[in-house]
C-alpha positions in Angstrom: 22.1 -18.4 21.6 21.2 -15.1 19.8 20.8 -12.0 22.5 17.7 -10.3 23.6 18.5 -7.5 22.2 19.3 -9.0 18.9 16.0 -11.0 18.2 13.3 -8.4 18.3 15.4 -6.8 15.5 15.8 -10.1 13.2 11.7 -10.2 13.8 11.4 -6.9 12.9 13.6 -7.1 9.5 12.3 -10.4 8.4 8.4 -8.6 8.7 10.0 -5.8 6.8 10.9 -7.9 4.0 8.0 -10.6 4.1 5.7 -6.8 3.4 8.0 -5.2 0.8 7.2 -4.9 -2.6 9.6 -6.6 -4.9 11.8 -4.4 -7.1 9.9 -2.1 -9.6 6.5 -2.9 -10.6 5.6 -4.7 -14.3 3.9 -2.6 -16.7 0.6 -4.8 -16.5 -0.9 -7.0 -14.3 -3.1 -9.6 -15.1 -6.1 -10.3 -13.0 -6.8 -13.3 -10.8 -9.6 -14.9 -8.9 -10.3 -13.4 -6.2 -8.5 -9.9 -6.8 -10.4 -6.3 -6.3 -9.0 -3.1 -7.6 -8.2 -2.1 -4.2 -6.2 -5.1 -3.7 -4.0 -4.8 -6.9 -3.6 -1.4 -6.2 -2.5 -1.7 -2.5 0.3 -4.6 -4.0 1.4 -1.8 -6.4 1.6 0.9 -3.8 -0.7 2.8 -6.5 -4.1 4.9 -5.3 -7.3 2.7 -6.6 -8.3 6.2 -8.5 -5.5 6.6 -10.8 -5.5 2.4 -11.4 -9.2 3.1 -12.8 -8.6 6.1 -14.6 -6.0 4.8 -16.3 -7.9 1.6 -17.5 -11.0 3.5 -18.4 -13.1 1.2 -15.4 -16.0 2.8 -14.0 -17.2 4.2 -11.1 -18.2 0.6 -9.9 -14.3 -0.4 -9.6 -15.4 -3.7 -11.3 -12.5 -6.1 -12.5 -12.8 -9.4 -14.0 -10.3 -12.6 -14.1 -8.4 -12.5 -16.9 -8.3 -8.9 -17.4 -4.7 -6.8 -18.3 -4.6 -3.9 -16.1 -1.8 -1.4 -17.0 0.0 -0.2 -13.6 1.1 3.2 -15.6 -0.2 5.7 -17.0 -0.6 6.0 -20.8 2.2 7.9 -21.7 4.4 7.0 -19.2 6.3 3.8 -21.0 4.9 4.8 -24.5 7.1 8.1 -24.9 10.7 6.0 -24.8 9.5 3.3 -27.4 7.7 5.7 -30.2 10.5 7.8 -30.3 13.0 6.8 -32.6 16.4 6.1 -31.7 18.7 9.2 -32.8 20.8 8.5 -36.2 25.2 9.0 -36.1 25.3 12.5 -37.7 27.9 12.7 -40.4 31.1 15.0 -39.7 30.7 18.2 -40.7 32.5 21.7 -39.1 32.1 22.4 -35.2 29.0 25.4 -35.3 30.0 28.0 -32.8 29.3 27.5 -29.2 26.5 28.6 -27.8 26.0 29.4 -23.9 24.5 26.7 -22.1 20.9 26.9 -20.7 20.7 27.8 -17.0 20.1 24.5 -15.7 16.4 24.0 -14.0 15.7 22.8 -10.4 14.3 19.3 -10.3 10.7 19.2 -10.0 9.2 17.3 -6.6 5.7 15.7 -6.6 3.4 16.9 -4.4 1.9 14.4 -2.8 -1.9 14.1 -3.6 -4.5 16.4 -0.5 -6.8 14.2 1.4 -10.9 14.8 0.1 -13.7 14.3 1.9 -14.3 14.4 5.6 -11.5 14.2 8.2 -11.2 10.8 9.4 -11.6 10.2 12.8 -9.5 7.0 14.0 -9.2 4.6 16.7 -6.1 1.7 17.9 -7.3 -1.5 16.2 -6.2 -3.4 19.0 -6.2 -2.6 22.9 -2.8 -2.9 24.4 0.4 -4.7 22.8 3.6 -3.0 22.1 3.3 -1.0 18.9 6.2 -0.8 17.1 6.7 1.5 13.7 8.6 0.3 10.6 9.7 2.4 7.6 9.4 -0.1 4.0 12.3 -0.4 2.3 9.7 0.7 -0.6 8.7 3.8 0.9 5.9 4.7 3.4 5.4 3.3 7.0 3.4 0.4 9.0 3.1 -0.5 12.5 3.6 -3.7 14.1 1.5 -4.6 17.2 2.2 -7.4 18.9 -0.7 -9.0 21.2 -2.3 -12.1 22.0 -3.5 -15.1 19.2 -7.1 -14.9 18.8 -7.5 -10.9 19.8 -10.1 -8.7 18.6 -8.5 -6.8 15.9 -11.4 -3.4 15.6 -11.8 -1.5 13.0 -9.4 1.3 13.2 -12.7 4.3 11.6 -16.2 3.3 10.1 -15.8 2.3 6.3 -16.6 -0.3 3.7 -14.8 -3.6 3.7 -13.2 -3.3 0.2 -10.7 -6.5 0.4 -10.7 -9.7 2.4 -8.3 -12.4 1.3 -4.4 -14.1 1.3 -3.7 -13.2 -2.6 -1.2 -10.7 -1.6 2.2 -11.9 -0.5 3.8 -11.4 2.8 0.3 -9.8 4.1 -1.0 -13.6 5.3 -4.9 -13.0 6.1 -6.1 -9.4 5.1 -8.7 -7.0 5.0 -8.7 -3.3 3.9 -11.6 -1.4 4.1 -12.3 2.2 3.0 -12.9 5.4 4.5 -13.7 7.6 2.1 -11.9 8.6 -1.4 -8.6 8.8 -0.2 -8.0 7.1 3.0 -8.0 3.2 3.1 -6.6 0.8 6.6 -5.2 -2.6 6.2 -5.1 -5.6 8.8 -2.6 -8.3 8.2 -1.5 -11.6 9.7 -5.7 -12.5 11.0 -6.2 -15.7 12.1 -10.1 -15.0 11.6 -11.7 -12.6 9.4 -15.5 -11.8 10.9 -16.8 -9.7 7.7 -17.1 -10.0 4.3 -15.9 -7.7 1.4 -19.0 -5.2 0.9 -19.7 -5.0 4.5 -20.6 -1.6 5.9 -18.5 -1.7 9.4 -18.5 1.3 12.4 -15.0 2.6 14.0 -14.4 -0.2 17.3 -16.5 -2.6 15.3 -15.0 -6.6 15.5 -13.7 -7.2 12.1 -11.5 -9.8 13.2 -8.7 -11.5 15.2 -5.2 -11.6 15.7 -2.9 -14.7 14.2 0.6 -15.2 13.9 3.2 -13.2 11.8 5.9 -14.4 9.8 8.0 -15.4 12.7 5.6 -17.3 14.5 4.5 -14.5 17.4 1.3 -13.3 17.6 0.9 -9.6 16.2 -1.4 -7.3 13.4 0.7 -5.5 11.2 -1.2 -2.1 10.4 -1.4 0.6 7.7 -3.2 3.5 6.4 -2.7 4.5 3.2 -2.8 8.1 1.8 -3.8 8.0 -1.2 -2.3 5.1 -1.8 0.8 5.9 0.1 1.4 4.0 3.6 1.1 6.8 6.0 2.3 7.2 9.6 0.0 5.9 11.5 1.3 7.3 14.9 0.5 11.1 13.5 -3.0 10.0 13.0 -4.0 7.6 16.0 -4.5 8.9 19.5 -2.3 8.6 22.2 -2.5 5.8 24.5 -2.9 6.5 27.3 
Protein backbone atom coordinates (compact mmCIF):
# COMPACT_ATOMS: atom_id res chain seq x y z
CA UNK A 1 0.00 0.00 0.00
CA UNK A 2 1.71 3.29 -0.92
CA UNK A 3 1.59 5.97 2.16
CA UNK A 4 -0.45 9.11 2.38
CA UNK A 5 2.13 11.02 2.28
CA UNK A 6 3.64 9.41 -0.67
CA UNK A 7 0.69 9.58 -3.19
CA UNK A 8 -0.05 13.23 -3.45
CA UNK A 9 3.64 13.47 -4.49
CA UNK A 10 3.52 10.57 -7.32
CA UNK A 11 0.16 12.77 -8.50
CA UNK A 12 1.98 15.73 -8.43
CA UNK A 13 5.19 14.40 -10.54
CA UNK A 14 3.24 12.41 -13.00
CA UNK A 15 1.08 16.01 -13.83
CA UNK A 16 4.51 17.52 -13.95
CA UNK A 17 5.59 15.33 -16.68
CA UNK A 18 2.24 14.74 -18.51
CA UNK A 19 2.68 19.17 -18.93
CA UNK A 20 6.42 19.30 -19.72
CA UNK A 21 7.65 20.04 -23.01
CA UNK A 22 9.72 17.33 -24.49
CA UNK A 23 13.46 17.99 -24.84
CA UNK A 24 14.43 20.99 -27.06
CA UNK A 25 12.06 22.26 -29.54
CA UNK A 26 12.43 21.39 -33.65
CA UNK A 27 13.36 24.14 -35.80
CA UNK A 28 9.88 24.10 -37.62
CA UNK A 29 6.63 23.10 -36.98
CA UNK A 30 4.18 22.22 -39.31
CA UNK A 31 0.70 23.25 -38.98
CA UNK A 32 -2.32 21.04 -38.24
CA UNK A 33 -6.06 21.25 -38.19
CA UNK A 34 -7.19 22.82 -35.68
CA UNK A 35 -3.99 24.79 -34.47
CA UNK A 36 -3.87 28.79 -33.73
CA UNK A 37 -0.75 30.67 -33.26
CA UNK A 38 -1.43 30.95 -29.80
CA UNK A 39 -1.58 27.37 -29.42
CA UNK A 40 1.68 26.51 -31.16
CA UNK A 41 3.27 29.05 -29.45
CA UNK A 42 2.05 28.08 -25.88
CA UNK A 43 3.52 24.17 -26.88
CA UNK A 44 6.82 25.92 -27.69
CA UNK A 45 6.93 28.01 -24.56
CA UNK A 46 7.46 30.96 -27.26
CA UNK A 47 5.46 34.54 -26.97
CA UNK A 48 2.74 34.52 -30.07
CA UNK A 49 4.58 38.01 -31.00
CA UNK A 50 7.96 36.86 -31.78
CA UNK A 51 6.25 33.39 -33.57
CA UNK A 52 4.66 36.03 -36.09
CA UNK A 53 7.33 38.25 -36.48
CA UNK A 54 9.55 35.80 -37.24
CA UNK A 55 7.19 34.22 -40.06
CA UNK A 56 6.31 37.53 -41.46
CA UNK A 57 2.15 36.71 -40.49
CA UNK A 58 0.14 39.66 -39.99
CA UNK A 59 -1.56 41.37 -37.52
CA UNK A 60 -4.54 38.90 -37.89
CA UNK A 61 -2.38 35.89 -36.41
CA UNK A 62 -3.86 33.79 -39.27
CA UNK A 63 -2.26 30.29 -39.83
CA UNK A 64 -3.29 27.67 -42.24
CA UNK A 65 -2.89 23.62 -42.28
CA UNK A 66 -0.09 22.74 -43.95
CA UNK A 67 1.89 25.72 -43.25
CA UNK A 68 5.97 25.47 -41.91
CA UNK A 69 6.31 27.79 -39.17
CA UNK A 70 9.98 28.29 -38.02
CA UNK A 71 10.13 28.25 -34.00
CA UNK A 72 13.53 30.48 -34.23
CA UNK A 73 14.48 33.37 -35.31
CA UNK A 74 16.23 33.88 -38.67
CA UNK A 75 19.66 33.92 -37.74
CA UNK A 76 19.54 31.93 -34.95
CA UNK A 77 20.31 28.21 -36.70
CA UNK A 78 21.54 29.88 -39.94
CA UNK A 79 24.85 31.44 -38.50
CA UNK A 80 26.46 27.70 -37.45
CA UNK A 81 25.60 26.20 -41.08
CA UNK A 82 26.88 29.28 -43.48
CA UNK A 83 29.93 29.43 -41.80
CA UNK A 84 32.46 27.27 -43.09
CA UNK A 85 34.13 24.81 -41.13
CA UNK A 86 37.81 26.14 -40.26
CA UNK A 87 40.69 24.41 -42.54
CA UNK A 88 44.04 22.41 -40.48
CA UNK A 89 46.54 25.31 -40.83
CA UNK A 90 49.84 24.08 -42.02
CA UNK A 91 52.93 24.25 -39.43
CA UNK A 92 54.69 27.09 -39.47
CA UNK A 93 56.83 28.96 -36.33
CA UNK A 94 54.94 29.73 -32.94
CA UNK A 95 54.13 33.95 -33.42
CA UNK A 96 54.82 35.50 -30.13
CA UNK A 97 52.24 35.35 -27.42
CA UNK A 98 50.08 37.84 -27.01
CA UNK A 99 48.15 38.67 -23.61
CA UNK A 100 44.87 37.15 -23.47
CA UNK A 101 41.59 39.30 -23.62
CA UNK A 102 40.07 40.06 -20.23
CA UNK A 103 37.38 37.64 -20.40
CA UNK A 104 33.58 39.23 -20.52
CA UNK A 105 30.80 38.55 -18.08
CA UNK A 106 28.02 36.42 -19.55
CA UNK A 107 25.27 38.35 -20.80
CA UNK A 108 21.62 37.51 -19.03
CA UNK A 109 18.29 38.13 -20.87
CA UNK A 110 16.05 40.32 -19.56
CA UNK A 111 13.02 39.08 -19.57
CA UNK A 112 10.53 40.92 -21.88
CA UNK A 113 8.15 44.21 -19.52
CA UNK A 114 4.48 43.60 -19.50
CA UNK A 115 2.41 46.45 -22.12
CA UNK A 116 -0.76 47.57 -21.87
CA UNK A 117 -3.02 47.85 -18.93
CA UNK A 118 -2.36 46.08 -15.56
CA UNK A 119 -4.34 43.09 -15.42
CA UNK A 120 -6.64 42.64 -12.78
CA UNK A 121 -7.24 38.82 -11.84
CA UNK A 122 -9.50 36.61 -10.14
CA UNK A 123 -9.15 32.42 -8.66
CA UNK A 124 -10.67 30.49 -11.59
CA UNK A 125 -12.23 28.29 -9.28
CA UNK A 126 -13.79 28.80 -5.69
CA UNK A 127 -12.23 26.58 -3.04
CA UNK A 128 -9.93 23.36 -3.69
CA UNK A 129 -6.52 23.06 -2.48
CA UNK A 130 -4.08 24.97 -4.79
CA UNK A 131 -1.00 23.58 -5.13
CA UNK A 132 2.11 25.32 -7.19
CA UNK A 133 4.51 23.31 -9.46
CA UNK A 134 7.76 24.45 -10.94
CA UNK A 135 8.16 22.72 -14.90
CA UNK A 136 10.98 20.83 -15.30
CA UNK A 137 11.12 23.31 -18.55
CA UNK A 138 11.07 26.39 -16.73
CA UNK A 139 8.23 28.64 -15.48
CA UNK A 140 5.32 27.64 -12.94
CA UNK A 141 1.57 26.29 -12.91
CA UNK A 142 -0.81 25.66 -10.26
CA UNK A 143 -2.84 22.64 -9.62
CA UNK A 144 -6.30 22.99 -8.05
CA UNK A 145 -7.97 20.25 -7.11
CA UNK A 146 -11.93 20.45 -6.82
CA UNK A 147 -14.99 18.75 -7.65
CA UNK A 148 -15.87 17.04 -11.47
CA UNK A 149 -18.16 19.16 -13.20
CA UNK A 150 -17.07 22.68 -11.28
CA UNK A 151 -17.33 25.96 -12.76
CA UNK A 152 -13.93 26.77 -13.91
CA UNK A 153 -14.33 31.20 -14.36
CA UNK A 154 -12.40 33.04 -16.20
CA UNK A 155 -9.44 34.10 -14.19
CA UNK A 156 -9.59 38.37 -16.06
CA UNK A 157 -11.79 39.58 -19.03
CA UNK A 158 -10.13 38.57 -22.44
CA UNK A 159 -10.64 36.99 -25.86
CA UNK A 160 -10.86 33.21 -26.08
CA UNK A 161 -7.82 32.62 -28.37
CA UNK A 162 -7.61 28.58 -28.09
CA UNK A 163 -10.09 25.89 -27.32
CA UNK A 164 -9.11 22.40 -28.10
CA UNK A 165 -7.06 18.74 -26.99
CA UNK A 166 -4.20 19.19 -29.81
CA UNK A 167 -1.67 19.92 -27.26
CA UNK A 168 -0.35 16.98 -25.20
CA UNK A 169 -0.57 16.41 -21.56
CA UNK A 170 -3.01 19.60 -21.42
CA UNK A 171 -6.37 17.25 -22.03
CA UNK A 172 -9.30 19.90 -22.78
CA UNK A 173 -7.96 23.53 -22.97
CA UNK A 174 -8.70 26.91 -23.41
CA UNK A 175 -6.39 30.03 -23.35
CA UNK A 176 -7.70 33.29 -23.75
CA UNK A 177 -5.92 36.64 -23.95
CA UNK A 178 -5.69 39.65 -21.91
CA UNK A 179 -3.97 41.99 -23.67
CA UNK A 180 -0.44 41.87 -25.69
CA UNK A 181 1.42 40.19 -23.26
CA UNK A 182 -0.51 38.34 -20.74
CA UNK A 183 -2.42 35.13 -21.78
CA UNK A 184 -4.27 32.26 -18.92
CA UNK A 185 -4.71 28.70 -19.66
CA UNK A 186 -7.34 26.03 -18.25
CA UNK A 187 -6.45 22.43 -18.58
CA UNK A 188 -7.98 19.05 -17.85
CA UNK A 189 -12.07 20.59 -18.67
CA UNK A 190 -14.53 18.20 -18.85
CA UNK A 191 -16.82 20.98 -20.66
CA UNK A 192 -15.69 23.88 -22.53
CA UNK A 193 -18.88 26.65 -22.56
CA UNK A 194 -17.18 29.12 -25.23
CA UNK A 195 -15.85 29.22 -28.38
CA UNK A 196 -12.46 30.46 -29.76
CA UNK A 197 -13.30 34.25 -30.61
CA UNK A 198 -15.49 34.71 -27.77
CA UNK A 199 -15.24 38.00 -25.87
CA UNK A 200 -15.53 36.67 -22.05
CA UNK A 201 -15.58 39.13 -18.54
CA UNK A 202 -13.28 38.28 -15.38
CA UNK A 203 -15.82 35.47 -13.18
CA UNK A 204 -17.46 34.71 -16.41
CA UNK A 205 -18.27 30.56 -16.82
CA UNK A 206 -15.99 29.44 -19.40
CA UNK A 207 -16.15 25.96 -18.31
CA UNK A 208 -15.96 23.00 -15.94
CA UNK A 209 -13.67 20.95 -14.11
CA UNK A 210 -12.67 17.14 -15.43
CA UNK A 211 -10.26 14.80 -14.40
CA UNK A 212 -6.37 15.02 -14.58
CA UNK A 213 -4.00 12.62 -15.58
CA UNK A 214 -4.39 10.51 -12.52
CA UNK A 215 -7.92 10.28 -12.49
CA UNK A 216 -8.83 13.07 -9.63
CA UNK A 217 -10.66 15.89 -10.39
CA UNK A 218 -8.60 19.22 -10.64
CA UNK A 219 -7.76 22.51 -13.28
CA UNK A 220 -4.31 22.86 -13.86
CA UNK A 221 -3.71 26.73 -14.29
CA UNK A 222 -1.20 29.21 -15.92
CA UNK A 223 -0.50 32.57 -16.89
CA UNK A 224 2.00 33.27 -19.16
CA UNK A 225 4.26 36.30 -19.35
CA UNK A 226 4.99 36.88 -22.37
CA UNK A 227 5.05 33.60 -23.20
CA UNK A 228 6.75 32.56 -20.04
CA UNK A 229 4.56 30.54 -17.31
CA UNK A 230 4.38 33.00 -14.54
CA UNK A 231 3.64 32.52 -10.79
CA UNK A 232 0.47 32.72 -10.44
CA UNK A 233 0.28 33.06 -6.62
CA UNK A 234 2.22 36.65 -6.98
CA UNK A 235 -0.61 37.72 -9.23
CA UNK A 236 -3.88 36.25 -7.71
CA UNK A 237 -5.48 37.53 -4.49
CA UNK A 238 -5.32 36.00 -1.38
CA UNK A 239 -7.95 33.72 -0.24
CA UNK A 240 -9.30 34.44 2.23
Amino acid sequence: MICRWLAPLLLALALLAGCASNGERPATYLVKRGDTLYSIAFRHKLDYKDLARWNRIGGDYVIYPGQTLRLYPPYARSASASTPAPKTPRRTAAPPAKAKPKAKPPSTRTPATPTGPPVKWQWPVSGGTATLTDRPNGGHGLMIAGRLGADIRAASGGRVVYTGSGLLGYGQLVIVKHNESYLSAYAHLQSVLIKEGDAVSAGQRIATMGAGPQGAPQLYFEIRINGTPGNPLTLLPPRS
